[in-house]
C-alpha positions in Angstrom: 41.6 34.5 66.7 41.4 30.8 67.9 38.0 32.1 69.7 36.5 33.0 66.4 37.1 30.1 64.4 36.0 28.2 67.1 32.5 30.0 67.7 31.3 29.8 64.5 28.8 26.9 63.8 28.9 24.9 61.1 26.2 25.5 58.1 23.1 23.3 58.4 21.9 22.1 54.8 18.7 21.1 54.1 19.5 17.5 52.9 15.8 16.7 51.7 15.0 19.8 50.4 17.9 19.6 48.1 17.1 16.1 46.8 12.9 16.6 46.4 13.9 19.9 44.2 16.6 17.9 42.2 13.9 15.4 41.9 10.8 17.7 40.5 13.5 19.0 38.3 14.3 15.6 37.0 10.5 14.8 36.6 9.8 18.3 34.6 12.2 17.7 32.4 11.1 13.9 31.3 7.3 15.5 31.6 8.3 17.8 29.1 10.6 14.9 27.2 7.6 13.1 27.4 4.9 15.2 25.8 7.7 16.0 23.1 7.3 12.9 21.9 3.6 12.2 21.8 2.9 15.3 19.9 5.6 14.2 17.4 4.4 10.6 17.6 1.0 11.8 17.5 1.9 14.0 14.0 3.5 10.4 12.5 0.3 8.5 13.1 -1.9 10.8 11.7 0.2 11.3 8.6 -0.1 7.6 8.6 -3.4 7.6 9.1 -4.3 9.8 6.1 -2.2 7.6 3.2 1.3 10.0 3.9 3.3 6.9 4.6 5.4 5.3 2.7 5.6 2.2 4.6 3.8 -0.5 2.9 1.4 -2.1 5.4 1.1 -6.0 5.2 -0.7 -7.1 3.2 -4.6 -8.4 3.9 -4.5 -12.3 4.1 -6.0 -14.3 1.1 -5.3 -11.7 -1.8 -5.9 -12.7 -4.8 -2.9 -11.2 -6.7 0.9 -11.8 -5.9 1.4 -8.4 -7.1 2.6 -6.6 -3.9 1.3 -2.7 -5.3 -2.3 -4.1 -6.5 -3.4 -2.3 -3.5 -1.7 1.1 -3.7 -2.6 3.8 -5.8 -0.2 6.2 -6.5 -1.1 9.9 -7.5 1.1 12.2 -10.1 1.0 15.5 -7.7 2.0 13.4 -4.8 5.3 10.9 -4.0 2.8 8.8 -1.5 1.0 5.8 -2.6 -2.4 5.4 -0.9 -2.8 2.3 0.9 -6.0 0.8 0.3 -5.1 -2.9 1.1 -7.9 -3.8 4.0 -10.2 -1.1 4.1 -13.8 -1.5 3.9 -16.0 0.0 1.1 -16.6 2.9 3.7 -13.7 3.8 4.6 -11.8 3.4 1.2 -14.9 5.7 -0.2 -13.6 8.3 2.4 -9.7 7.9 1.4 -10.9 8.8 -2.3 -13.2 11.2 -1.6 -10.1 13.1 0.7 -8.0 12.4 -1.9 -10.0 14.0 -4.4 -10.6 10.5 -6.7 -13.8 9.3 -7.9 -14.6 5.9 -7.0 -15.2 3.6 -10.4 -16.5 0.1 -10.5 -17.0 -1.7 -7.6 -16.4 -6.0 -7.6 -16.2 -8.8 -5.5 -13.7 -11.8 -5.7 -13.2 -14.8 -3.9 -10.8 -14.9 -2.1 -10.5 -17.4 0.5 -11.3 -18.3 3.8 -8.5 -16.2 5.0 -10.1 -12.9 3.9 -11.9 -10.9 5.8 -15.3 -10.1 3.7 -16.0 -6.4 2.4 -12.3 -5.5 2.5 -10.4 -3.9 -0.5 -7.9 -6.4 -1.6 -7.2 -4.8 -5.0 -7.0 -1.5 -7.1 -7.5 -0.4 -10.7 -5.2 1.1 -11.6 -2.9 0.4 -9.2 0.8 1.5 -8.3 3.6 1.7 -10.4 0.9 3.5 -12.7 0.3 7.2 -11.4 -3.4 8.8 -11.7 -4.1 12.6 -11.8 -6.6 13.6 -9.7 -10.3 13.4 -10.1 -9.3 9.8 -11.6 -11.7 6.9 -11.3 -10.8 4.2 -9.0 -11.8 1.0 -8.9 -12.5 -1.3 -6.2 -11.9 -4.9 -5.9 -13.6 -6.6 -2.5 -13.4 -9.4 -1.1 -16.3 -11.9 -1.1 -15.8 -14.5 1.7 
């Protein structure tokens, strides 16, 4: 019996093979962590992007109102305000048109030298007041 236990050899384990699989494993799994969370990241911006947030942005420099909703509108169907605050003519043209508004009048004010020119700085009517849709909305811009 002391011959047998003494003739058998001892395993032999592959050492690096064992760490480089533990390692891909390690790096599929935050891969996979990874792209989890740009695709949910990716969802939040673009919900941002198209007025579904209900985090005010700041403000644009040089407003002419204290009023901190003379940028927002707020619709009746919806519990998101739309952010106009900043946006050029363009742009806020495209917000109402997705939105299914009708853009209104169109003015300019002074507002300072902190204002960046042809950027929406107010809204008629603006939040707390809800409009249905297909309302008119109009634009206040700022001059320079």
């Amino acid at each position: 019996m002391n011959d047998f236990v003494n003739a058998a050899e001892a395993p032999d384990f592959d050492t690096a093979g064992i760490v480089r699989k533990a390692r891909r494993k390690r790096a599929t799994a935050i891969a996979g962590i990874a792209t989890a969370l740009v695709v949910v990241g990716g969802g939040t911006a673009l919900a941002s992007i198209n007025g579904a947030s209900n985090t005010p942005r700041p403000a644009a420099t040089g407003t002419v109102t204290a009023d901190p909703e003379a940028a927002y509108v707020a619709l009746e169907d919806s519990k998101y305000k739309l952010d106009f605050g900043g946006l050029s003519l363009e742009f806020a043209k495209q917000l109402l048109l997705k939105s299914q508004l009708e853009l209104g009048k169109v003015g300019e004010v002074d507002c300072g030298r902190n204002g960046k020119p042809g950027t929406v700085v107010e809204v008629s009517p603006h939040s707390p007041n809800t409009v249905p849709r297909g309302a008119g909305i109009s634009l206040i811009l700022c001059a320079g």
